[in-house]
C-alpha positions as CSV (number, residue, x, y, z in Angstrom):
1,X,0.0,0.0,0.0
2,X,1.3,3.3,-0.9
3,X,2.7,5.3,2.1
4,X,2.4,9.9,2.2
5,X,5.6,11.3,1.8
6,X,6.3,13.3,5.2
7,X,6.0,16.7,3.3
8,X,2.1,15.2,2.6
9,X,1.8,14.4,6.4
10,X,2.7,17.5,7.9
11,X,0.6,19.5,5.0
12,X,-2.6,17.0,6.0
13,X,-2.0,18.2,9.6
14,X,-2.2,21.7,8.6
15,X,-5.0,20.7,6.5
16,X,-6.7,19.7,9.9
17,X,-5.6,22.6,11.9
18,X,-2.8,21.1,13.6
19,X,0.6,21.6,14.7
20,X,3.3,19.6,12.9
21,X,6.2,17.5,13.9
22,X,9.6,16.1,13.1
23,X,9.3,13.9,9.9
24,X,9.7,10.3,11.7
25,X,9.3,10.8,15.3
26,X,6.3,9.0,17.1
27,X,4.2,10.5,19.6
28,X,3.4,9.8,23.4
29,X,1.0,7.3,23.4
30,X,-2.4,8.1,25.7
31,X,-2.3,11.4,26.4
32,X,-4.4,14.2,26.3
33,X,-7.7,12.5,26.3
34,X,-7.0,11.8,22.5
35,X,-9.6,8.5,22.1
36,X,-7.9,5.6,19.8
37,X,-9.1,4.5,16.3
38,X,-12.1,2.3,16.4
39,X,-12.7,-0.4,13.4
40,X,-15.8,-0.8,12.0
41,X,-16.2,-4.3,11.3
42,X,-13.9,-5.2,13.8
43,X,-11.5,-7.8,13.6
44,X,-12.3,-11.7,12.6
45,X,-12.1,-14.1,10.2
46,X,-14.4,-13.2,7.0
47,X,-15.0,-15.0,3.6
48,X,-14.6,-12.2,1.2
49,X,-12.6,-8.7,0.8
50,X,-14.4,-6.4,4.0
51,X,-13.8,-2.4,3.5
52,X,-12.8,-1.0,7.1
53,X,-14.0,2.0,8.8
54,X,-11.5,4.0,11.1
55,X,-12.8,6.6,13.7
56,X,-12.1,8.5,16.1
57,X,-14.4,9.7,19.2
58,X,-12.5,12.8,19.6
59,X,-13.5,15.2,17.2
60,X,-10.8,17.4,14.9
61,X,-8.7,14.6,15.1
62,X,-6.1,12.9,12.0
63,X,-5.9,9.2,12.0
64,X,-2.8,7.5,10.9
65,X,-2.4,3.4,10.4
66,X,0.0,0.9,9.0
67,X,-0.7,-2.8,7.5
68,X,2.9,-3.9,7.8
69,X,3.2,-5.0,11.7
70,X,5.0,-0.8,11.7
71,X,3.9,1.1,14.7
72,X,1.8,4.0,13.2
73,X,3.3,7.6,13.6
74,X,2.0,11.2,11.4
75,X,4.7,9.8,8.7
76,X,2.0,6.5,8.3
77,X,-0.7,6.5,6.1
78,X,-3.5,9.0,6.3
79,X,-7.0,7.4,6.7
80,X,-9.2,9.5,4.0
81,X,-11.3,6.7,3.2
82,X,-12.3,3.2,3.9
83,X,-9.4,0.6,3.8
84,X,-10.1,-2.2,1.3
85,X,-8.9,-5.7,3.2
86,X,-8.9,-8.6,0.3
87,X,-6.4,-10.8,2.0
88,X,-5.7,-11.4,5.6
89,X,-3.7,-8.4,7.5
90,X,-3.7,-6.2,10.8
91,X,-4.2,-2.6,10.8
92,X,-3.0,-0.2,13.4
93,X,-3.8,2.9,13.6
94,X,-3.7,5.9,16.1
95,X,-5.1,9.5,16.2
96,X,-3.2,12.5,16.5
97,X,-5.2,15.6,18.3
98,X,-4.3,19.0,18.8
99,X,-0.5,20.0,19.6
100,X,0.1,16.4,18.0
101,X,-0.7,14.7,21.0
102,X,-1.6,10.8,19.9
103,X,-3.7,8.5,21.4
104,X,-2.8,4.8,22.3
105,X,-2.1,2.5,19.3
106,X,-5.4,0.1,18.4
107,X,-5.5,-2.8,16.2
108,X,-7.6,-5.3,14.6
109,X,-6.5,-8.5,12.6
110,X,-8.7,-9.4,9.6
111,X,-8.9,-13.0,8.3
112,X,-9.7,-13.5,4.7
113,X,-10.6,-17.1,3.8
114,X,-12.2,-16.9,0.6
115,X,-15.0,-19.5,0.3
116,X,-13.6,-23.0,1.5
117,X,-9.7,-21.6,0.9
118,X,-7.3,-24.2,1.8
119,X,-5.6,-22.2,4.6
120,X,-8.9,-22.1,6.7
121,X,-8.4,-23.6,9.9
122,X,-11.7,-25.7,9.4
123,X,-10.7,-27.6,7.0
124,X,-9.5,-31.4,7.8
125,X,-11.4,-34.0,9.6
126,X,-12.9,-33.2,13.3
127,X,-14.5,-35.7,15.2
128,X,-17.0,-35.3,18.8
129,X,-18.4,-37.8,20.6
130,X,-21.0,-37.4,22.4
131,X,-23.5,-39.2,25.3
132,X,-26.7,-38.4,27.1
133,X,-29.4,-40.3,28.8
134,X,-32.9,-39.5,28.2
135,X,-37.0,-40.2,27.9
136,X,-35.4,-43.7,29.2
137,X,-32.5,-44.4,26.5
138,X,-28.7,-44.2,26.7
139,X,-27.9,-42.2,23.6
140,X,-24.0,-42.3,22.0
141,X,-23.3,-40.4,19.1
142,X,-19.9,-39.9,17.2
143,X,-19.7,-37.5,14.5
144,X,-17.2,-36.9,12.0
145,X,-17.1,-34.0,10.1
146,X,-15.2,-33.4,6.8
147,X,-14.7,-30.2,5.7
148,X,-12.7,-30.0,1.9
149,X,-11.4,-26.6,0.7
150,X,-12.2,-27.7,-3.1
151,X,-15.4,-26.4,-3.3
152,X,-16.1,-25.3,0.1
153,X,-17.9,-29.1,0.4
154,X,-18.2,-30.7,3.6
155,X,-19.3,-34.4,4.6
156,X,-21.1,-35.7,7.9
157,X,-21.0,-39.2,9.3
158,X,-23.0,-39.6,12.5
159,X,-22.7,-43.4,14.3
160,X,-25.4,-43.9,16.7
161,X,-26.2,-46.3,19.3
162,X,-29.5,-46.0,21.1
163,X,-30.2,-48.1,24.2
164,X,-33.3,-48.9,25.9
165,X,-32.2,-48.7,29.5
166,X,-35.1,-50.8,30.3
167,X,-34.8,-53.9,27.9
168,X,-31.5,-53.4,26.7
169,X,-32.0,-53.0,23.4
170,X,-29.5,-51.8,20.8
171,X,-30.4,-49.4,17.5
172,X,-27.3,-48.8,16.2
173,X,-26.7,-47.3,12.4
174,X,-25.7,-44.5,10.4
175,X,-26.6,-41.4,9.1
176,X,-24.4,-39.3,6.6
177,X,-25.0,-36.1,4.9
178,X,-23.4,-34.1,2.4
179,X,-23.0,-29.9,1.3
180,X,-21.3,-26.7,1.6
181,X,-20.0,-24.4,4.1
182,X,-18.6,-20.8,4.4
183,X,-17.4,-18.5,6.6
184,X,-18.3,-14.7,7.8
185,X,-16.4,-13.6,10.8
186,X,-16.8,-15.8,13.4
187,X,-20.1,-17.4,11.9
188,X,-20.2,-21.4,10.4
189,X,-22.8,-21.9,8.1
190,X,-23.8,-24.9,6.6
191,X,-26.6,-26.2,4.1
192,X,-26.5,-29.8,4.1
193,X,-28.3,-32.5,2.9
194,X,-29.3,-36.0,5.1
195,X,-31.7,-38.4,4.4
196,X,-33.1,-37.0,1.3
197,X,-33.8,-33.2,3.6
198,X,-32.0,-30.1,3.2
199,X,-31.8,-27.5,5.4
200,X,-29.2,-24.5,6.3
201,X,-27.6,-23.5,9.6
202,X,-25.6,-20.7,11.0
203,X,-23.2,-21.2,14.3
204,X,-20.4,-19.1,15.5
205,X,-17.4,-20.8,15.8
206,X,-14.0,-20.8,17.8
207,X,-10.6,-22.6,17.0
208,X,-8.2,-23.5,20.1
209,X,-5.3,-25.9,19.4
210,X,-6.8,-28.8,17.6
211,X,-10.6,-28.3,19.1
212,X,-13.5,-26.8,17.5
213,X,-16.4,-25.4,19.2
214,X,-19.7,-24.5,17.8
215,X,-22.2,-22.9,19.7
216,X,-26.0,-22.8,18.4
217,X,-28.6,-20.5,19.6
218,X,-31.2,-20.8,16.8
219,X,-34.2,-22.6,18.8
220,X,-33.9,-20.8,21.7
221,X,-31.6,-22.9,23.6
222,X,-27.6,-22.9,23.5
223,X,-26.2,-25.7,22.0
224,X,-22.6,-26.5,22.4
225,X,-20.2,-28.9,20.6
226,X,-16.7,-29.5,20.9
227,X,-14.8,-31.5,18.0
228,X,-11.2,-32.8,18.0
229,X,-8.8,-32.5,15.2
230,X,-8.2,-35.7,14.2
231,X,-4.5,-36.6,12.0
């Protein structure tokens, strides 16, 4: 991304009624009641190109930001207008206030993963399994989901075993599903297709290590599973 010569700095200061300073030096960060650059969407992990909004609540204020890991100073970039993100980067930014006092450096980290790309942490094989009793059964259920980057497809394999507490009796099969998946921020959703029905669901979503956690809230109650990476 093209950078503003230090000449164009300290003219876009003037341009915004304030005082200039030494091409290259940074500013004391977090004082004067300057407030830091807010991002508007903020950080996460998206599936297409997001345009970034950076403000400021403290008004007559210039905003400054770099997307190369730089601390910002008034020799960074000059935010004029939204920030196109089409692959995955962090943006800092501060503001500079009257008397070029700056506020505290803020950031945000913005995760492009374009429709099923192959460098999204979903995709591979993640397994849960699961056991409850209830309405006099012992339910087990181990499911295996497959997510493939090559068009964004995923499958599902449930194993069940249902046991009558009572009798002991067994129903054990399978039920397997296929369809497609995306990404937006911290939202999963999936439209899949098992036993002849199809039907779409959205889930945010959290990676730690080698588990995945989905968390729905769709019917009203919060529904929580935790998958394992498997090799």
């Amino acid at each position: 991304m093209r950078r503003i010569p230090s000449t164009f700095a300290g003219l876009a200061l003037a341009l915004f009624g304030l005082a200039s300073c030494d091409s290259g030096s940074s500013t004391s960060p977090g004082t004067g009641g300057v407030s830091a650059p807010s991002f508007s969407p903020a950080g996460g992990t998206f599936s297409s190109a997001q345009s970034v909004t950076l403000t400021s609540s403290t008004s007559g204020t210039a905003i400054f930001y770099s997307t190369d890991g730089a601390t910002p100073t008034i020799t960074s970039t000059l935010y004029v207008q939204p920030i196109s993100v089409t692959s995955s980067e962090t943006i800092k930014a501060i503001a500079i206030g009257a008397g070029a006092v700056s506020s505290s450096v803020s950031s945000a980290t913005y995760t492009i993963q374009t429709g099923g790309s192959s460098n999204s942490p979903l995709v591979g094989t993640w397994k849960e399994i699961s056991s409850d009793t209830s309405d006099g059964y012992r339910n087990i259920d181990t499911v295996t989901l497959v997510f493939v980057a090559n068009g964004a497809s995923f499958t599902l394999t449930d194993h069940y075993r249902y046991t009558e507490i009572s009798s002991g009796q067994a129903d054990v099969g399978v039920v397997t599903g296929t369809g497609t998946w995306s990404v937006s921020g911290n939202n999963l959703t999936t439209t899949a297709t098992i036993d002849g029905e199809t039907s779409t669901s959205t889930k945010t979503f959290s990676i730690s290590g080698n588990k995945l956690t989905t968390v729905d809230n769709s019917n009203g109650t919060t529904e929580t599973d935790i998958f394992t990476k498997q090799p």
